[in-house]
C-alpha positions as CSV (number, residue, x, y, z in Angstrom):
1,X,131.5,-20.7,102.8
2,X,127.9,-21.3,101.3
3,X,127.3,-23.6,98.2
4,X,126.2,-20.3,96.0
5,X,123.2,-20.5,93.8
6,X,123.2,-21.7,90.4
7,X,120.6,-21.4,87.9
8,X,119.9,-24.4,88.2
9,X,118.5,-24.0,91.6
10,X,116.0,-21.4,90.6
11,X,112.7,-22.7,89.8
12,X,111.4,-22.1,86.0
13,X,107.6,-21.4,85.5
14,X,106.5,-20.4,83.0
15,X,104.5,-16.8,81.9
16,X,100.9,-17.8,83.4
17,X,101.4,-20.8,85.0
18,X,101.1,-21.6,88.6
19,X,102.0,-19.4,91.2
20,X,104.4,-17.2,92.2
21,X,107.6,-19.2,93.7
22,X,108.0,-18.8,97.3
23,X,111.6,-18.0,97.5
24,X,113.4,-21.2,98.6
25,X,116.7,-20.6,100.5
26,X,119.8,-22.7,98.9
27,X,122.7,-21.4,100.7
28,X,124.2,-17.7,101.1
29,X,123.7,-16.0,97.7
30,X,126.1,-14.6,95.8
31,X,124.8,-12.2,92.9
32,X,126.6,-11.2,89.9
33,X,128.5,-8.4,89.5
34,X,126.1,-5.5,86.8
35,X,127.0,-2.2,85.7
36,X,124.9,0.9,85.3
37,X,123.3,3.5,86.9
38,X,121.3,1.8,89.4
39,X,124.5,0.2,90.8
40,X,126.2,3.4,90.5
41,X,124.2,5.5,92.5
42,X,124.3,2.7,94.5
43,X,127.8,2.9,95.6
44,X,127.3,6.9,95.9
45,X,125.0,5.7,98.7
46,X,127.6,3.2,100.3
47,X,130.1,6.0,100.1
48,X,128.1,8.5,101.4
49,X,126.3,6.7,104.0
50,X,129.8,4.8,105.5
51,X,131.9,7.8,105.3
52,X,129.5,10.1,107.1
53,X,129.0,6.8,109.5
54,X,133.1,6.3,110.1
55,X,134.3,10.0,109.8
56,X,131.4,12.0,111.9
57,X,133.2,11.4,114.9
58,X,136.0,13.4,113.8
59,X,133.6,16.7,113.0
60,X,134.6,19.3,115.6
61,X,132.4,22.2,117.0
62,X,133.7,24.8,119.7
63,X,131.7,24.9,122.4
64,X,133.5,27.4,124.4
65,X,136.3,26.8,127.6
66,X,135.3,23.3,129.6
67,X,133.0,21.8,127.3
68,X,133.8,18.3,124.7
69,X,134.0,19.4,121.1
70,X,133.0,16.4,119.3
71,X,130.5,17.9,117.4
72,X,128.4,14.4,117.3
73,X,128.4,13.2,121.0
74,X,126.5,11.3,123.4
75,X,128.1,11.9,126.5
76,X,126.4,9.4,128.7
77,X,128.6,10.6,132.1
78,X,127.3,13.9,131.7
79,X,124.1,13.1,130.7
80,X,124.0,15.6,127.6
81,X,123.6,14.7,124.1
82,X,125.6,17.2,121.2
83,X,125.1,17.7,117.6
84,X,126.6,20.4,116.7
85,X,124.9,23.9,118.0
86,X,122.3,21.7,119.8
87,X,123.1,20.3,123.2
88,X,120.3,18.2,124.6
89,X,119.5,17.6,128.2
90,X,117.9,14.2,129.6
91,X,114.5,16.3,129.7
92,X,114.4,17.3,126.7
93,X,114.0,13.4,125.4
94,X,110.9,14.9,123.5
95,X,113.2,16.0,120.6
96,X,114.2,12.7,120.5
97,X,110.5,11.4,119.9
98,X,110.3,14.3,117.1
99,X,113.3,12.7,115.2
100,X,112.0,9.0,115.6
101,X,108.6,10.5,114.0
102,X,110.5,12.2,111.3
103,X,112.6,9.7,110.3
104,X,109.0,6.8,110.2
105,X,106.8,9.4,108.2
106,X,109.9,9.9,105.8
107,X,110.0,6.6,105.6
108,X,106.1,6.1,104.6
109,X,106.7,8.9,102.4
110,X,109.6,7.4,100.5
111,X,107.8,4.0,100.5
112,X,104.6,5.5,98.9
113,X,107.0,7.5,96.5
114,X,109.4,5.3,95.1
115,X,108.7,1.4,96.7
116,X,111.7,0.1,98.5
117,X,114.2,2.9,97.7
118,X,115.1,2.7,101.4
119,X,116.1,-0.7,101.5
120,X,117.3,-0.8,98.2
121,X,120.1,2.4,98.6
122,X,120.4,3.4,102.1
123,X,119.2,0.3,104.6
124,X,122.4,-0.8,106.6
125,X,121.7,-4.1,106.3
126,X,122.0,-3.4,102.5
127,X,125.0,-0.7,102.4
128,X,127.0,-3.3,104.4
129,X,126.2,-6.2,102.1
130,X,127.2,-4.6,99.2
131,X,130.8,-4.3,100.8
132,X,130.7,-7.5,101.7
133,X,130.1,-8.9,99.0
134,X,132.4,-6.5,96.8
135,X,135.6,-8.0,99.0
136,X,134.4,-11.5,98.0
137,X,134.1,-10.9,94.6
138,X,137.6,-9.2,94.8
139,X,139.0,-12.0,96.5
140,X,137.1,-15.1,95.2
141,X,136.0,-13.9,91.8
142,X,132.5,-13.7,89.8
143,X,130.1,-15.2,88.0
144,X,131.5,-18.4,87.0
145,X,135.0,-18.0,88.5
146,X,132.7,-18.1,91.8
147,X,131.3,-21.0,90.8
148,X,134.4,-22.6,90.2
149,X,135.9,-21.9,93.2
150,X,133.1,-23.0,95.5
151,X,133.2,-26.5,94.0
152,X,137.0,-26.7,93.6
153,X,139.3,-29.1,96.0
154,X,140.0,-27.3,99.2
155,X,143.9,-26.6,99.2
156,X,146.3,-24.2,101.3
157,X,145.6,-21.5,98.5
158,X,142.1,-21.7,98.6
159,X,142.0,-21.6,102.4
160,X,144.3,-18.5,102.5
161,X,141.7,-16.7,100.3
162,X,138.7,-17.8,102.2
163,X,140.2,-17.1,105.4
164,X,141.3,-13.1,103.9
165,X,137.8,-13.1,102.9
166,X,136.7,-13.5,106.6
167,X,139.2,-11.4,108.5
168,X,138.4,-8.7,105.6
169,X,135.1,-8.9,107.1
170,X,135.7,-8.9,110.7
171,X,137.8,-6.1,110.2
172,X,134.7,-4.2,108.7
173,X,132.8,-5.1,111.4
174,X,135.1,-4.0,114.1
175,X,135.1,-1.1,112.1
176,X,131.4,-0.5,112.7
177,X,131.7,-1.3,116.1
178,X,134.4,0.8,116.9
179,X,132.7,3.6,114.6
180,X,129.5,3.4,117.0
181,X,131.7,3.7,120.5
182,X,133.2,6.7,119.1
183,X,129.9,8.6,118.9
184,X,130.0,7.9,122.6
185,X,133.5,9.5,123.6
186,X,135.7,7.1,123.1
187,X,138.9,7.9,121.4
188,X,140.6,5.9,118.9
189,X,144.0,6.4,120.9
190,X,142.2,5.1,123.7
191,X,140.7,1.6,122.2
192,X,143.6,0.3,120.9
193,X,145.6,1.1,123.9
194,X,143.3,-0.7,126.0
195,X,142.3,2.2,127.7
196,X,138.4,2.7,126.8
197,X,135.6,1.4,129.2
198,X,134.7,-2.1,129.2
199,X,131.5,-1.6,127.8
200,X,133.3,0.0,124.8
201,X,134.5,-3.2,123.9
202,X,131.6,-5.1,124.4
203,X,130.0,-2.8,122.0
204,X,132.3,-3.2,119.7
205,X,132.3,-6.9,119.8
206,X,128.2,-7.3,119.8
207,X,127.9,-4.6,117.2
208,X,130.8,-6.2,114.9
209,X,129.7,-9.6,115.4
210,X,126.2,-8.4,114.0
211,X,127.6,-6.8,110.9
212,X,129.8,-9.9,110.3
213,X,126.9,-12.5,110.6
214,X,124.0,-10.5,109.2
215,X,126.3,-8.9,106.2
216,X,128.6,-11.8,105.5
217,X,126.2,-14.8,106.1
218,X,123.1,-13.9,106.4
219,X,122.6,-11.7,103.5
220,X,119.0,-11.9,101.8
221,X,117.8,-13.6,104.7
222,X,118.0,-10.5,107.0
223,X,115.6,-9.1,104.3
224,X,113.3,-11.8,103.1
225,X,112.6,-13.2,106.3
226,X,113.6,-11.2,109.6
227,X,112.8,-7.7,108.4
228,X,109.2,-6.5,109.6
229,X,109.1,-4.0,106.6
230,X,108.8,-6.7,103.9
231,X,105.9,-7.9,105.2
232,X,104.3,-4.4,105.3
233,X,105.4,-3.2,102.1
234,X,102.4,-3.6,100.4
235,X,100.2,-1.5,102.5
236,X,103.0,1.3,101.6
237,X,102.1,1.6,98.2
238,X,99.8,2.7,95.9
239,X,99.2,2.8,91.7
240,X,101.5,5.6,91.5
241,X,104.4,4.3,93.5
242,X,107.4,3.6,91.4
243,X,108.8,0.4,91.8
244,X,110.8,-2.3,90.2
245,X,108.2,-3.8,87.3
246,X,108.3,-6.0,84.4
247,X,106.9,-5.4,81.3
248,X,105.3,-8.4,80.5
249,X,103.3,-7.6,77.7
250,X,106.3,-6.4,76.0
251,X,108.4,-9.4,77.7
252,X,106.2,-12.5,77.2
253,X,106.2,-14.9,75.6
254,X,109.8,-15.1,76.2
255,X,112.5,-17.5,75.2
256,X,116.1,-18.2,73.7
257,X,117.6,-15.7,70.9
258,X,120.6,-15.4,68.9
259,X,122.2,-12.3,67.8
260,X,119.6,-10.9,64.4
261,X,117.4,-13.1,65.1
262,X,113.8,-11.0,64.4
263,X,111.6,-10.9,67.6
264,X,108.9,-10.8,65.6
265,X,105.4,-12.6,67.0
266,X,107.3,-13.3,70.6
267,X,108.5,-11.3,73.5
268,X,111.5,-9.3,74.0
269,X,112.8,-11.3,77.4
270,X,114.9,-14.0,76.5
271,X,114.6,-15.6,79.4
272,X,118.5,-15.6,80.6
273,X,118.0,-14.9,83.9
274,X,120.4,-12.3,84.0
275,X,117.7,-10.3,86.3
276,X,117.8,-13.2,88.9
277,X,121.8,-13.5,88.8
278,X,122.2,-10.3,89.5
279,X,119.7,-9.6,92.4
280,X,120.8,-9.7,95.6
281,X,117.6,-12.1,97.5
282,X,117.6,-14.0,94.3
283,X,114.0,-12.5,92.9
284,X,112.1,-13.6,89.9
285,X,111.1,-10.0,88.9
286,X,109.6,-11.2,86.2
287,X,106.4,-12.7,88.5
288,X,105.5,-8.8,89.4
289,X,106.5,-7.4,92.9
290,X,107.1,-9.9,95.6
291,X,107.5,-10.1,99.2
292,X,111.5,-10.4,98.6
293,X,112.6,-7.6,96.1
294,X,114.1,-5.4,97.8
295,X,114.2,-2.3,95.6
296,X,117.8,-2.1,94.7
297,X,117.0,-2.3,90.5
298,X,120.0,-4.1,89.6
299,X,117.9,-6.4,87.7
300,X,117.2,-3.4,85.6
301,X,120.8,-2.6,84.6
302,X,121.4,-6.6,83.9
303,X,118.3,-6.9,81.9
304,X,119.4,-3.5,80.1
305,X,122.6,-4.4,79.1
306,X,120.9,-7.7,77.8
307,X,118.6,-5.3,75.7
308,X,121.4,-3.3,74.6
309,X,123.4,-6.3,73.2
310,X,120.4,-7.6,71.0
311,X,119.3,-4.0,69.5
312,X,116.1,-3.9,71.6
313,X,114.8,-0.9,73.5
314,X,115.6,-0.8,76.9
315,X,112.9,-0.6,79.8
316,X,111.8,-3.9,79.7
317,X,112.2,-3.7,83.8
318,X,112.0,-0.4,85.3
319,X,111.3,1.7,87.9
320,X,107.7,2.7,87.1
321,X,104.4,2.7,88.8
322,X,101.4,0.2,87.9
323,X,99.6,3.1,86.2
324,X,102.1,3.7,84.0
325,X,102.6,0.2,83.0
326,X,98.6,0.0,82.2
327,X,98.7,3.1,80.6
328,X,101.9,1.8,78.0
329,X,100.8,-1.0,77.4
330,X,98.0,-0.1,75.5
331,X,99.8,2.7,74.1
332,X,98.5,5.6,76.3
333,X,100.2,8.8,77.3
334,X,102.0,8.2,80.9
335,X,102.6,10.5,83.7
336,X,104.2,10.7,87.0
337,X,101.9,12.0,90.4
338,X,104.2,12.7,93.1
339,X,101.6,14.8,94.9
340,X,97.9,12.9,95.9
341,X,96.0,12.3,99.1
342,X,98.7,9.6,100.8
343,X,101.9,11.6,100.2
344,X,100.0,14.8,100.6
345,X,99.2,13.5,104.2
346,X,102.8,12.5,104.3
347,X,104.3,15.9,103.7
348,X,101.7,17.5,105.6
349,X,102.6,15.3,108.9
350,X,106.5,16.1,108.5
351,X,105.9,19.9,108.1
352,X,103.7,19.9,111.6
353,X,106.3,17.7,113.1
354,X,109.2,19.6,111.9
355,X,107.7,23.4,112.6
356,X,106.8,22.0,116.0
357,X,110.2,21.0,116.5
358,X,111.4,24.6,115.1
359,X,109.6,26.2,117.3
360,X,110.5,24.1,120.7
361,X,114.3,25.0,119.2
362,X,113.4,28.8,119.0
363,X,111.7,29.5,122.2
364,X,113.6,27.1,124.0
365,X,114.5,28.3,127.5
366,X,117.7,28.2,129.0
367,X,116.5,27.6,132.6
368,X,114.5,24.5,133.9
369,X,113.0,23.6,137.2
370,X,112.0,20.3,138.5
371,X,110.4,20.7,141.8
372,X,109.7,16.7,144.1
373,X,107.3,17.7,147.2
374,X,108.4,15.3,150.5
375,X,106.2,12.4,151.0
376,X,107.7,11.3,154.3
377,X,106.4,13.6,156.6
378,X,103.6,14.9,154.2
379,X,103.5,17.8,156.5
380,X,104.3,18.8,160.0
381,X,102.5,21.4,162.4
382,X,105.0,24.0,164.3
383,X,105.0,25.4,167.8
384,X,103.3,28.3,166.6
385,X,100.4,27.0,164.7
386,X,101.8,27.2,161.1
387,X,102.3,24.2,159.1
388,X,105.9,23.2,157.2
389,X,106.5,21.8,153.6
390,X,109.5,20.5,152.0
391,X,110.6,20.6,148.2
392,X,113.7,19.4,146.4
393,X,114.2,22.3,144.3
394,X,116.4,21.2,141.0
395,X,117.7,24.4,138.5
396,X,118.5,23.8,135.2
397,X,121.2,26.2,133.9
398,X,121.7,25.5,130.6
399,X,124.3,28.4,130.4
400,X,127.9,28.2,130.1
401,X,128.3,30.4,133.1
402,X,127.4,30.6,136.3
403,X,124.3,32.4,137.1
404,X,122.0,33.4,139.8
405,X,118.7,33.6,140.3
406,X,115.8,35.0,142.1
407,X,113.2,33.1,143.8
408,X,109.8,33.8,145.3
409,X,106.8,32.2,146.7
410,X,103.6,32.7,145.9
411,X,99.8,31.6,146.1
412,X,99.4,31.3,150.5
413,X,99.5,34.5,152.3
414,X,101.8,34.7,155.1
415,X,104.2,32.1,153.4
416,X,107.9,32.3,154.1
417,X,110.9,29.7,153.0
418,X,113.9,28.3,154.8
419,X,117.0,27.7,152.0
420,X,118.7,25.0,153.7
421,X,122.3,26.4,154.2
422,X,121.2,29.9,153.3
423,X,118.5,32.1,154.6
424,X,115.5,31.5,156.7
425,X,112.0,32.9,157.2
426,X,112.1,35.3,153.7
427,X,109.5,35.7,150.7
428,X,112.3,35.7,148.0
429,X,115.8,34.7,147.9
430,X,118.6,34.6,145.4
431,X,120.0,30.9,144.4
432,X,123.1,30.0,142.4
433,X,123.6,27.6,139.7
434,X,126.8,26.5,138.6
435,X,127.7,26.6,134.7
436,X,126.0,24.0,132.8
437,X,125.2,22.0,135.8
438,X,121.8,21.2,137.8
439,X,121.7,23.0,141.2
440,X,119.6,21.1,143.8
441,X,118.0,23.1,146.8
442,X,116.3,22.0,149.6
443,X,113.8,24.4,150.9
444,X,111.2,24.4,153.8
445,X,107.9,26.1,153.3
446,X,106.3,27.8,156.0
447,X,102.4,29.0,156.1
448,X,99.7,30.4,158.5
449,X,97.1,27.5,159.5
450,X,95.0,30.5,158.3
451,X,96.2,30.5,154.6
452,X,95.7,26.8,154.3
453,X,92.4,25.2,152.5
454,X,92.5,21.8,153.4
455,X,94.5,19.3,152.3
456,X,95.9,20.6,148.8
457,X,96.6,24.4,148.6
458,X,98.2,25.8,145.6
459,X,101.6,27.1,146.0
460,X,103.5,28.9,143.1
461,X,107.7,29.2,143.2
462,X,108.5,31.6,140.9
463,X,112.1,31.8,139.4
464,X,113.4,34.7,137.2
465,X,116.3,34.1,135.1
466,X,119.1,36.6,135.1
467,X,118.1,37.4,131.3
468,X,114.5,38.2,132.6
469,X,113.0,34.5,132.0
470,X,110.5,34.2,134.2
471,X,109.7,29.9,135.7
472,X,106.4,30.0,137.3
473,X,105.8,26.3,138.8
474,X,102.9,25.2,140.6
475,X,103.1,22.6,143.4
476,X,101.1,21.4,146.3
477,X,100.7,22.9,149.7
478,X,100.0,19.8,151.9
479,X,97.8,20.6,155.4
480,X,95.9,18.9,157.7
481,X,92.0,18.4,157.2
């Protein structure tokens, strides 16, 4: 295990003076244990966000007779993806780029809104942690206890603890592992039995590792120096962003108390460092926001209970916006806007993107066509004079039974199609598509010399849908100059 930090290896400077201290890494930290509502809601988060992650696989849906009813599923074999009602088809990746645009703008939006919430509450990175560092604290005690652990004598009782500590964690991050597999179709029956796909346990073993190292060792680090959002942060927020913020006209000059003693002519902080104990990448707060602080206001339930012990008012850190600290400080009126130009822009950009997504959803067809034109012959001239054309023709029935269709050609007079395997020389024809399956057709296209205007003529196949769906595509007619 890491040497944990002490206060002693915290650098002191005092209100005004130098810079702000570049956070200096001493070892895995291991923050004290607060209590309040910030860490409250932040293990609502960790429960939330880890049992939707481990019991979502479980969720059922009925799909009907044949089809998997997981109702969270990405069924790589059949190329489908499921949630829930929805079942999404490799060409349909597009919704995919719709959630990935929701999910960054609702980030922005959260950022400009409240600072760092995300990583504070919901990040994984963060969630996991938490655990993490819950089991050691479980197993290898707090505060000073910690302390005195990490610098007593190794013996066969301290190695039995340290070693729980670690398979504690390993078994978390199998957990993860295995969590993420099951999303994929794997059964629990079938990994410990031995009987999932390789790749399963690779998976399990590169994902697991991850949460292990990055959760258990790496900690802060993962935040302060290999996550691309920290260094971006600041172009997130605005005036009116809430974030984690020291009073330090209230706080300063700070210094020692005892218990009665009249703050009079000095500042309420008393300089324990209770705020930097008890924050996760080790943050000095009290030297504004910084590249490191993560968001997760714990500081703000240790420096409260501080407050609360010596009879002062709470709110010496808080979640507040730099407008509102301005504004108190000289004893004006403050005021929360949620709605101006960046998060209007914000909510404005998830409405389009989500009502475009609605609409795909609603007048989404259940028929595709994908039609490939042969490149090798481009062409080739008949006995007759006509020239021929051939087309893989792919239907989509997105149907749970089987259907057929009716085919046409259009757009060159004097056309006619062959159906390989079916029938030959006709204008229309009638084509079958299995249940929830791709049907692929190969089809020869026949046309006057006549009909043909050089070496690209438009030729329309038109597809109605048993329901009345109508697929007009457009292809090329090749010909000879």
């Amino acid at each position: 295990m890491d040497t944990p930090q002490t206060a002693a290896d915290i650098p002191v400077i005092a209100a005004g003076e130098g810079a702000v201290p570049f956070y200096k890494e001493h070892g895995c930290n291991h923050p004290r244990a607060v209590h309040g509502t910030f860490r409250r809601l932040k293990w609502w988060a960790t429960l939330v966000l880890l049992g939707f992650w481990h019991l979502a696989p479980f969720l059922r849906w009925d799909r009907g007779p044949g089809a998997p009813d997981q109702a969270i599923l990405i069924d790589m074999a059949g190329r489908r993806a499921y949630f829930f009602f929805l079942e999404i088809w490799p060409q349909e990746v597009y919704y995919l780029t719709g959630l990935l645009l929701i999910a960054g703008i609702t980030l922005f939006l959260m950022s400009a809104l409240a600072g760092r919430v995300f990583c504070g509450f919901m990040c994984w990175q963060t969630v996991y942690t938490d655990l993490f560092v819950a089991v050691e604290r479980l197993l290898l005690g707090d505060g000073a206890r910690r302390q005195e652990f990490a610098k007593a004598t190794l013996t066969l009782g301290k190695l039995v603890r340290l070693a729980s500590v670690h398979l504690i964690w390993a078994a978390i991050g199998a957990a993860c592992g295995i969590a993420l597999v099951l999303y994929f179709g794997e059964t629990l029956g079938g990994i410990f039995h031995g009987q999932a796909a390789a790749s399963s346990y690779v998976f399990i073993l590169v994902i697991g590792g991850f949460c292990y190292l990055l959760a258990g060792h790496a900690r802060e680090r993962v935040c302060v120096y290999m996550c691309p959002y920290a260094r971006i942060q600041s172009a997130m927020f605005d005036e009116h962003s809430l974030i984690v913020s020291y009073e330090a006209w209230r706080g300063e000059p700070r210094g020692a108390a005892a218990k009665g003693q009249s703050f009079e002519g000095r500042g309420h902080c008393l300089d324990c460092g209770a705020c930097v104990h008890s924050c996760p990448t080790g943050t000095d707060i009290r030297f504004g926001n910084q590249l490191s602080c993560i968001g997760c206001a714990l500081c703000i339930d240790a420096c409260d209970a501080v407050m609360e012990r010596y009879g002062l008012p709470k709110g010496l850190i808080s979640y507040d916006s730099d407008t509102n600290l301005r504004a108190r400080k000289v004893g004006a009126p403050t005021r929360f806007r949620l709605l101006r130009p960046r998060t209007a822009i914000y909510l404005g950009l998830l409405v389009a993107v989500g009502c475009g997504i609605l609409a795909s959803l609603l007048l989404r067809s259940s028929t595709g066509v994908n039609i490939l034109h042969e490149r090798t012959p481009l062409y080739v001239s008949l006995s007759d004079g006509s020239v021929r054309n051939g087309y893989t023709y792919k239907i989509l029935n997105m149907v749970r039974e089987d259907r057929s269709y009716r085919l046409q050609v259009e757009g060159i007079s004097g056309a006619r199609m062959d159906i390989v395997g079916g029938e030959a020389a006709v204008t229309a024809t009638t084509l079958v598509a299995a249940s929830d399956s791709v049907a692929t057709y190969r089809i020869y296209v026949d046309a006057p010399a006549a009909s043909i205007h050089g070496v690209r003529t438009p030729l329309i196949l038109v597809l109605t849908a048993p329901d009345g769906h109508v697929v007009r595509s457009e292809t090329l007619f090749a010909g000879p100059e």
